[in-house]
N, C-alpha and C positions, 0 to 999 in steps of 0.2 A: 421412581420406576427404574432409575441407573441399575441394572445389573452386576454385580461384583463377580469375578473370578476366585475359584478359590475359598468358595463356602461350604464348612463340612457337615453335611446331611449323616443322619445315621445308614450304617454301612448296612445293618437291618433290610431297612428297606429299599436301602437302590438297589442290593441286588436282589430283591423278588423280584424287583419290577423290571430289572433289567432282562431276568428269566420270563419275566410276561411278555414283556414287547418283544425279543427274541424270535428266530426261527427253530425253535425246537423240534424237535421229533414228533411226530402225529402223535402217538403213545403215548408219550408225557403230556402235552399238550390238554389228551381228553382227563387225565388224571389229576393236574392240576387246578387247582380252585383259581375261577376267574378274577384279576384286579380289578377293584373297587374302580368309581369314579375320583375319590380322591388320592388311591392309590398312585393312578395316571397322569392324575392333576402332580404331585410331587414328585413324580418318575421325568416329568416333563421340564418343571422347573432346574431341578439339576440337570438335565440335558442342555438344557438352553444356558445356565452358567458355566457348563465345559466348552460351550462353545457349535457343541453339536444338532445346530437349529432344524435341520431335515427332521432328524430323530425325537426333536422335543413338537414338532408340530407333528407327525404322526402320536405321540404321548397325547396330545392337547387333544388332537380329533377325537380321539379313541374315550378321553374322558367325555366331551360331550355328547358321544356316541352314547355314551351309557346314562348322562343325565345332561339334556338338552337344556335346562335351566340354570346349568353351571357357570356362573359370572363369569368368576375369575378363570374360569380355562378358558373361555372367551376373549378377556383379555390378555390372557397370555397369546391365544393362538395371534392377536392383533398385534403384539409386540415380535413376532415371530416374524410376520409377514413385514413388519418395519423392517427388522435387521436384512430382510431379504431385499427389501427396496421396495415391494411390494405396498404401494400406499393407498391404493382404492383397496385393495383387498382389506388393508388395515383398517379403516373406516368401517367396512361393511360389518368386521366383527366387533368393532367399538360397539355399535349400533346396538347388537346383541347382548352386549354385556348393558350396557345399560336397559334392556328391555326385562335383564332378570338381578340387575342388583343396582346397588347404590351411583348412581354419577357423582364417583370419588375425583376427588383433585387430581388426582395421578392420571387418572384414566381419559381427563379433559386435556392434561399438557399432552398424553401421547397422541391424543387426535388432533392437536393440536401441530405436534411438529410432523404427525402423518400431510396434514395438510401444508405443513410449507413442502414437505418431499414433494407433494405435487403443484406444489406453487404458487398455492392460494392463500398470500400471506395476509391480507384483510381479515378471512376468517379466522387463518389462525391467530392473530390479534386478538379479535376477540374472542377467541374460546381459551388462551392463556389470559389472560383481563377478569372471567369468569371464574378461573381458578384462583387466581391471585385475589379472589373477593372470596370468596370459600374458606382459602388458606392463604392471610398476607405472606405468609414467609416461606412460602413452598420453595424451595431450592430450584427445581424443573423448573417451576413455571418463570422464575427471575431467569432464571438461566433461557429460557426463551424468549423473554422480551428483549435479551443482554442480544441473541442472537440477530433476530429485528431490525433491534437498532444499527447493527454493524452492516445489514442488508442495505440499509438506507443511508450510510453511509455516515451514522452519527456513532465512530467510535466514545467520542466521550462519555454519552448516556450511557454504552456498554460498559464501558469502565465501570462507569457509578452505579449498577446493577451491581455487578461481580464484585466489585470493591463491598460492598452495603453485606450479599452474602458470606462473605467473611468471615464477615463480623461474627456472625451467629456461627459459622462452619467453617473457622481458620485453616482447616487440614484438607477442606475440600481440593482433591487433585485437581478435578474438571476449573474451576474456578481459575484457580491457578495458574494452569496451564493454557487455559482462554487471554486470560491476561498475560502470560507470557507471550504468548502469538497477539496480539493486539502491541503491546510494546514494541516486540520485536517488529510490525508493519511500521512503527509512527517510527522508528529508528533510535526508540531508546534502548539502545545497545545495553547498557549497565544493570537496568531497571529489570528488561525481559530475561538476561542472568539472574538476577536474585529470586525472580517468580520459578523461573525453571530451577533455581536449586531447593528450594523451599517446596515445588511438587513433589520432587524425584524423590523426597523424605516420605511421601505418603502414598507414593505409586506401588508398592509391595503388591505383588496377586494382584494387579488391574493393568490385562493387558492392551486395552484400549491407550492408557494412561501411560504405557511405558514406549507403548506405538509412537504415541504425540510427541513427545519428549524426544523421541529419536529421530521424529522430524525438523525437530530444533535442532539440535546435535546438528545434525547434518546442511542445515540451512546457514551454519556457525561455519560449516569446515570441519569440525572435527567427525572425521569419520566413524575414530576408533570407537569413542562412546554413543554414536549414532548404530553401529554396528551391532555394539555389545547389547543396550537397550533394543533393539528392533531384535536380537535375538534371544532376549529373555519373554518379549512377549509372545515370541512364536514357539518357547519354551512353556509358556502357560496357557497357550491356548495354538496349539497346532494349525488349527485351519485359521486363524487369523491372517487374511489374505492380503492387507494393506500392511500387515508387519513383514511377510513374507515377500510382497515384492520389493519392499526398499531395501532390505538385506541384499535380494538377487540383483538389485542396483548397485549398490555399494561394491559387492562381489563383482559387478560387472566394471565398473570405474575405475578399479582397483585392476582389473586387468585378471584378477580369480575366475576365470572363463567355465572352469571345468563345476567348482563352487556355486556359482552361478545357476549352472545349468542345474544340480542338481537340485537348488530351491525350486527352482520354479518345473522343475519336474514334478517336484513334491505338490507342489500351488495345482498342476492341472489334475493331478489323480483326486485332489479333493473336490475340485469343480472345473469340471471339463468348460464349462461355458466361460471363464476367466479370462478374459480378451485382455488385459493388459498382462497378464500372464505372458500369453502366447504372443504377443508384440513382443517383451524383452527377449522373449528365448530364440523368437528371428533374428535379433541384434546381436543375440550371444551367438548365436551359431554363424550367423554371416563374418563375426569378429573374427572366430576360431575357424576361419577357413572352408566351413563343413557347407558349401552351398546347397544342397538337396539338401540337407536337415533344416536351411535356413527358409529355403522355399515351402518345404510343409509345414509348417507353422505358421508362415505368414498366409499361405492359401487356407490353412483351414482356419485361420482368422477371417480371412477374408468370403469364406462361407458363412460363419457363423454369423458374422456382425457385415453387413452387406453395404451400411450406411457409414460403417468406421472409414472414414479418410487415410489416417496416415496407414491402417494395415497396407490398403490399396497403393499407396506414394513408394511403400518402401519395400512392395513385393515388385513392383516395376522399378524403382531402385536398382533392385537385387539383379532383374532379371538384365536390363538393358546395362550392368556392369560387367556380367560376369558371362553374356552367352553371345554367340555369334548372330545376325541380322537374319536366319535361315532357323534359328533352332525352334522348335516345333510349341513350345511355351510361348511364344510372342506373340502368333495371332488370337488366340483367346482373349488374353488379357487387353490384346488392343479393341476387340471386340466389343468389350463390355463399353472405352472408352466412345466410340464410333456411338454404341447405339445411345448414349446419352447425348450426345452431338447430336443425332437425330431427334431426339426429342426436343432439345432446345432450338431446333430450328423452327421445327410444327409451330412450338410458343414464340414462335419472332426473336428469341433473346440469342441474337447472331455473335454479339460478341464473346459469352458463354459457349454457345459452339463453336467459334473458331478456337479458344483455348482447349478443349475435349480434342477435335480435332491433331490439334497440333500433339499434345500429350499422345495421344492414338500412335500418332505417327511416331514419335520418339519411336515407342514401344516396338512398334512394325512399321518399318521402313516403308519393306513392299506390299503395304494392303493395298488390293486395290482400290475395292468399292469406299475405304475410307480415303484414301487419296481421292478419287472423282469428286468425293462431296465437299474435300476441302476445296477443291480446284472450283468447283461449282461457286462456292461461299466468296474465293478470290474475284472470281468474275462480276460477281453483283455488289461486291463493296468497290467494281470502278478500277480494278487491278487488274487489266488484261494479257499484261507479259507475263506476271506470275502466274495465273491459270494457265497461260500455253505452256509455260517451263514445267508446272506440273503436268500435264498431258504427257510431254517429251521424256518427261521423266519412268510414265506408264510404260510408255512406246519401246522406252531402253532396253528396260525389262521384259521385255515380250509380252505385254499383256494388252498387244493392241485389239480393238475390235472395227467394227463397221462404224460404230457413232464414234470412237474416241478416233477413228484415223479421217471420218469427217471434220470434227472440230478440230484438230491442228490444222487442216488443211484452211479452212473461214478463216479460224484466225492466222495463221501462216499469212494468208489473205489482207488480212484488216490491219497488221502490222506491219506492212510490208513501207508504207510509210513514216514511222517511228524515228523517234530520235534514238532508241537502239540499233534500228537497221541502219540510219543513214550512217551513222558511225562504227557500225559494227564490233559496236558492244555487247555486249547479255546480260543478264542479272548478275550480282556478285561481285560485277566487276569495281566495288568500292574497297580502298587502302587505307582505309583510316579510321577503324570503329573505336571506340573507347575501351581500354582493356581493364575490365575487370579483375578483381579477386574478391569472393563471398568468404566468410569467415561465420561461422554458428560461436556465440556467447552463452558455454557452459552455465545452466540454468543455476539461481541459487537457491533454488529451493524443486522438491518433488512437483514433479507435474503429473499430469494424467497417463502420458503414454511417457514411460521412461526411457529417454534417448532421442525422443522424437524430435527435439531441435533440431538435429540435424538432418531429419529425414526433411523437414521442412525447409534448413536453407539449399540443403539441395533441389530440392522441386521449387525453387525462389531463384535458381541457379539455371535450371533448367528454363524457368518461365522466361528468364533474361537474356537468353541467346537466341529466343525467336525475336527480339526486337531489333528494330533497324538500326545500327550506329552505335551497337553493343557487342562485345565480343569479351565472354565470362570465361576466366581460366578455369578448366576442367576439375581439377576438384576442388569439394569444401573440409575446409581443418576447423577441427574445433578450439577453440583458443580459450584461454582465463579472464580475457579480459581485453582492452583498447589497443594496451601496450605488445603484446604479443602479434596481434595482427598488424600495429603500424609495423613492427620489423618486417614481418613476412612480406606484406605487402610492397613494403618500401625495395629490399632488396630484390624482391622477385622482380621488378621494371612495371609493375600494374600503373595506372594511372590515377584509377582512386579501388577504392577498396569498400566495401558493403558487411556490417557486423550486425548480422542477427541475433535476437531475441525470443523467443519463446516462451510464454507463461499459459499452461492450458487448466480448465477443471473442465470434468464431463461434460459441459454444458457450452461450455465458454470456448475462446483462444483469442489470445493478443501476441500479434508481429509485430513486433515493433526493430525496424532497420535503420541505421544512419550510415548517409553516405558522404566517405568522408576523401579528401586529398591522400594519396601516398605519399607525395613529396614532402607535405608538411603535416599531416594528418587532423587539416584541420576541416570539422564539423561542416558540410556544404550542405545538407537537408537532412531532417528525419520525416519519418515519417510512422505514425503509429495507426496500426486497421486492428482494431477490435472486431469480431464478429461473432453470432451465437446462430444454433439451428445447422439445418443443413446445410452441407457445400460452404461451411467456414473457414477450412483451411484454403479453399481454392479462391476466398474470395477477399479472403484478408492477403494472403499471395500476389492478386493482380492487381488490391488497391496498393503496396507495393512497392512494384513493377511500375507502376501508372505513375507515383511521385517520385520514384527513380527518373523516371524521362523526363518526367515537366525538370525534375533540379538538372538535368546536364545539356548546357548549351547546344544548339544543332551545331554541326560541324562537321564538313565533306573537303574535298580535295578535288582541283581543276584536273580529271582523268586525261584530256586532248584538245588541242586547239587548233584550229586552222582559219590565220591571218585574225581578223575580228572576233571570231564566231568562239566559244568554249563548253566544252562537254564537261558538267559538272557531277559529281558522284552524291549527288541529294535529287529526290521526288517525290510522287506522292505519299508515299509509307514514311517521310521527313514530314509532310505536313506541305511540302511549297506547291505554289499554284502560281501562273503564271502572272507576273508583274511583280512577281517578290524582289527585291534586292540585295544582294551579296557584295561582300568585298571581298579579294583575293590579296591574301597575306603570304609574305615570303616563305616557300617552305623552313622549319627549324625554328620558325620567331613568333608561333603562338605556344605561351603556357598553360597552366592552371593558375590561376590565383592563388596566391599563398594562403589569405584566408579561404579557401576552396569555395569562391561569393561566382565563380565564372573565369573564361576565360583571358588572359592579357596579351597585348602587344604594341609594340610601340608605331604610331605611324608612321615614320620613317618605310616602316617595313611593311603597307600595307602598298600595291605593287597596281590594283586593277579593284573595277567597279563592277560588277556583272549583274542584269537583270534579267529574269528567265522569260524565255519566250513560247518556248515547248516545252513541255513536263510529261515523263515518261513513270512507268510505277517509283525507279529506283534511282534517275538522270534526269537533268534537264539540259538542253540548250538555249543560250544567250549569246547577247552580244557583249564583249570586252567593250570597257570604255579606262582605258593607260591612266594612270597618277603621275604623275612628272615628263618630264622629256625622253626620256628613254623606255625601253620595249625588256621590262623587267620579267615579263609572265611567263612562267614553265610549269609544264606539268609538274603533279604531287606539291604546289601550291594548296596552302589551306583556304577552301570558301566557308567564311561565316557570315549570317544575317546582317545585314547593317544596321550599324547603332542608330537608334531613332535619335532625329535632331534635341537639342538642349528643352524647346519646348514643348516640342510632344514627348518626352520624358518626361517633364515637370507633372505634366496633365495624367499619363497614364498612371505615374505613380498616387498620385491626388485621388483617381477612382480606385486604385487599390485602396488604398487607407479607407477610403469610404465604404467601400465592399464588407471590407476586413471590422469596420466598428458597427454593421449593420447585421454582419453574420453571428452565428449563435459560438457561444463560447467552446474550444476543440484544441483546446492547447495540450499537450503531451502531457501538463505536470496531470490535470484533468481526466484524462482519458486513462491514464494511469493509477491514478487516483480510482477511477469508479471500478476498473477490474480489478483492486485491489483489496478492494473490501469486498466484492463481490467470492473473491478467489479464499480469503478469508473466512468468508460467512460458510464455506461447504466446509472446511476444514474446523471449525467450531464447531460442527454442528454433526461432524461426526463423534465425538465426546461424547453425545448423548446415547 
């Protein structure tokens, strides 16, 4: 049922029928003789191998217009509605075609992979199982089991499928080319070279097949033949829209901005609905300077596709880079944020809104009513300085009322006892966050939204400077690799450094970040979030976030002391609660561990003992209790946690391991592993 490019019909009859299906003149119109049913039938076929599927499913209707019992324009119009994506549609006219002709093999693999499109891969099992007993050797149908199997993660059987069609179809591109991408996953380098040169001999006129290839190309590094092939197939098939944006990738990588823009110009006049289209052309145009070009794009992304994430990250990106905290663009967009906040409150999923929230606010500094709701959210997770600091905040701005200049006044009230009032502190006043540097790892292969890595370690970037005891350098660089970012990081003065990953398909995304030492750069956590469905990027973002914290030690600084007593810059938003115990290290004499396993210091230099007695959102106070004979303690002193004694480490460690052999298996090579074959399985399965 594979389509070929480049099949020449007689010239006879495409153009009657091209003068049929035309907007002619009324006149001619009643003058000429109407086409046939199977005139339209073959008017349609060639439309659909130039690529021009609109036009061939008008051709298909029009034929079964004239004879309702027509199979095969049936199944063509169901092959139509595949290439569109369209796969319940596809079904419905499968249905049809078998109601007036043969349930041919062909016609079972395409309901066949209409049904993995929608994701019922049981059925489609067996209705390729069906066909493969019809026809053992059906090409399709192997090549869909070959698909299957890669779903489920048994590339070998794939192998041994497409290996086996060979045999009988050595020249098969599709084949070929599957197993070239299957090598190239397992990392045999050498092997998926010889399959890719051995397709590119038979890819001639199949611009599907020249598409693939240039995704290899490119996945290799070599641009130039990634370039060259992705634009032969856009030379045989124009609207080929997956050929057309890796060019306008490569164009854009390449730094060809202006080349760039004019592909995916091209990409949207052929279908205005093209969302990765109009993603790259916001990135191209944000590159090239042209901010309002960059913003309509990505807003009318962000109408079309209401559900797309990164258009939403990197239209507020755009906006919160480039425009002043007043400019007239910020409250809308923080708007939309706010009111999903609000919904995720309704649903109790607080933590959800406070992230929305906070996003909100990036965007708009001074909303009000989103500010109130976060202050509100502050207040009932137990935070009462931070909800007044937000009020005061209102207040600053002029936007006080009758209830908001009541509530400062309660709580003005209710804190007036505080271990920030007694020492006349405020929020903020901590000297010692951890300094980051985020780093995006230039993807190695085509993703879904192209560029998008770093649209996501920046909103990873973003997500990390709302947390306590973190303080992210302002921009994200995109690097090659480990090496490039230990330098940056190392000489910028950061203290460790965080290198994103990105692998997305339509369906899918995997974050995957390690966070590593600057000094030495060595590996202190990773941590990999898969997620699928809605709200994936925000939620693979905060799982994270979340094992950035757990991997970096607490650690705050003795802000003031007076005689016994010490104001320490750790509270609740730290986690401590009263009877926790710290010790107080010489300022200058805690490091990183060289293998990046936590923090060092010698005791020699640990100075005081402090146990907290009041805990404030962001402070606590304690009492000192001196290490040796002399009065060693001063402010900008580092407090960290105290090491638990020899044997309650032995014990805590003993319930990890036990935890850790009792939990389900979630190791990176794994998790890695299942999006890989997953990310794989769409990308074979466009060949078809």
């Amino acid at each position: 049922m594979r389509r070929r490019a480049g099949r020449v019909r007689a010239a006879a009859t495409v153009a009657a029928l091209a003068l049929a299906l035309s907007s002619a003149p009324a006149a001619y119109a009643q003058a000429a003789k109407p086409a046939s049913a199977r005139e339209r039938y073959q008017a349609g076929v060639e439309l659909l191998e130039s690529g021009s599927v609109y036009r061939a499913v008008d051709a298909f209707m029009a034929a079964v217009a004239a004879n309702p019992a027509y199979a095969d324009a049936w199944a063509m119009l169901a092959r139509c509605q595949y290439e569109l994506g369209e796969y319940e549609r596809a079904v419905s006219f499968i249905a049809e075609a078998y109601k007036y002709g043969p349930r041919s093999p062909s016609l079972i693999t395409l309901e066949a992979f209409s049904r993995i499109g929608q994701g019922s891969l049981a059925e489609a099992r067996a209705l390729l199982e069906e066909a493969l007993a019809r026809l053992p050797n059906d090409r399709d149908a192997r090549f869909g089991m070959a698909l299957l199997d890669l779903r489920n993660g048994r590339p070998g059987d794939a192998r041994a499928r497409l290996s086996s069609s060979l045999k009988t179809a050595p020249r098969d591109p599709r084949a070929l080319l599957s197993l070239a991408l299957i090598s190239r996953a397992e990392g045999r380098v050498d092997e998926a070279s010889a399959y890719l040169a051995e397709a590119l001999r038979w890819t001639a006129g199949d611009p599907d097949a020249s598409y693939a290839a240039a995704e290899l190309y490119y996945e290799r590094g070599d641009l130039a033949e990634a370039a060259r092939l992705a634009g032969q197939a856009v030379r045989e098939r124009p609207g080929h829209a997956g050929a057309r944006r890796l060019l306008a990738q490569l164009y854009y990588e390449r730094g060809e901005l202006d080349a760039a823009r004019d592909v995916l110009d091209g990409s949207i006049a052929l279908d205005r609905t093209d969302a990765r289209a109009w993603f790259l052309l916001g990135l191209v145009e944000r590159a090239a300077g042209r901010r309002a070009e960059a913003e309509y794009a990505l807003s009318t992304l962000a109408a079309l596709r209401p559900e797309d994430e990164l258009a939403r990250i990197a239209l507020e990106n755009l906006v919160i880079e480039g425009t002043g905290f007043e400019d007239p663009s910020r409250p809308a967009l923080a708007a939309w944020r706010f009111a999903r906040a609000a919904e995720f409150e309704r649903r109790l999923l607080y933590q959800k809104a406070v992230a929305e929230y906070r996003r909100g606010l990036l965007v708009d500094p001074y909303a009000n009513p989103g500010r109130r709701r976060y202050a509100e959210l502050l207040r009932g997770s137990g935070l009462p300085s931070s909800y007044l600091a937000e009020l005061r905040f209102l207040d600053d701005l002029g936007k006080s009322d009758r209830a908001l200049a009541d509530a400062i006044e309660i709580y003005d009230s209710l804190l007036a006892g505080s271990v920030g009032r007694d020492w006349n502190v405020g929020l903020g006043a901590r000297t010692d966050p951890y300094r980051l540097a985020v780093f995006s790892v230039a993807p190695d292969a085509s993703t879904y939204h192209a560029g998008g890595d770093l649209v996501v370690a920046r909103y990873l970037r973003d997500s990390l400077a709302f947390e306590p005891g973190l303080a992210p350098d302002r921009g994200v660089a995109r690097v090659e690799g480990f090496a490039d970012a230990f330098a940056l990081a190392r000489e910028s003065g950061a203290e460790w450094f965080v290198l994103v990953r990105v692998a997305e398909t339509e369906r899918d995304v995997l974050v995957s970040a390690e966070l590593r030492a600057a000094r030495t750069g060595a590996l202190a956590a990773r941590v990999d979030a898969p997620r699928s469905g809605n709200d994936r990027v925000a939620l693979s973002v905060a799982r994270v976030v979340q094992g950035i914290r757990a991997a970096l030690p607490t650690r705050g600084s003795l802000l003031e002391r007076r005689g016994d007593l010490a104001l320490v810059g750790l509270g609740r938003v730290d986690g401590v609660a009263v009877g926790d115990a710290f010790i107080i290290v010489k300022s200058g004499a805690v490091s990183i561990q060289p293998d990046g396993s936590g923090l060092a210091w010698k005791d020699a230099d640990v100075v005081a003992r402090v146990v907290a007695t009041r805990v404030d959102d962001e402070l606590f106070e304690g009492k000192l209790e001196r290490v040796g004979f002399f009065d060693r303690v001063n402010p900008r002193d580092v407090a960290l946690r105290e090491p638990p004694k020899p044997e309650d480490a032995q014990a805590a460690g003993a319930d990890a391991s036990a935890a850790k052999a009792s939990s389900p298996s979630s190791s990176p090579e794994a998790v890695q592993s299942s999006y890989l074959w997953s990310a794989l399985f769409e990308r074979v399965r466009s060949l078809y």
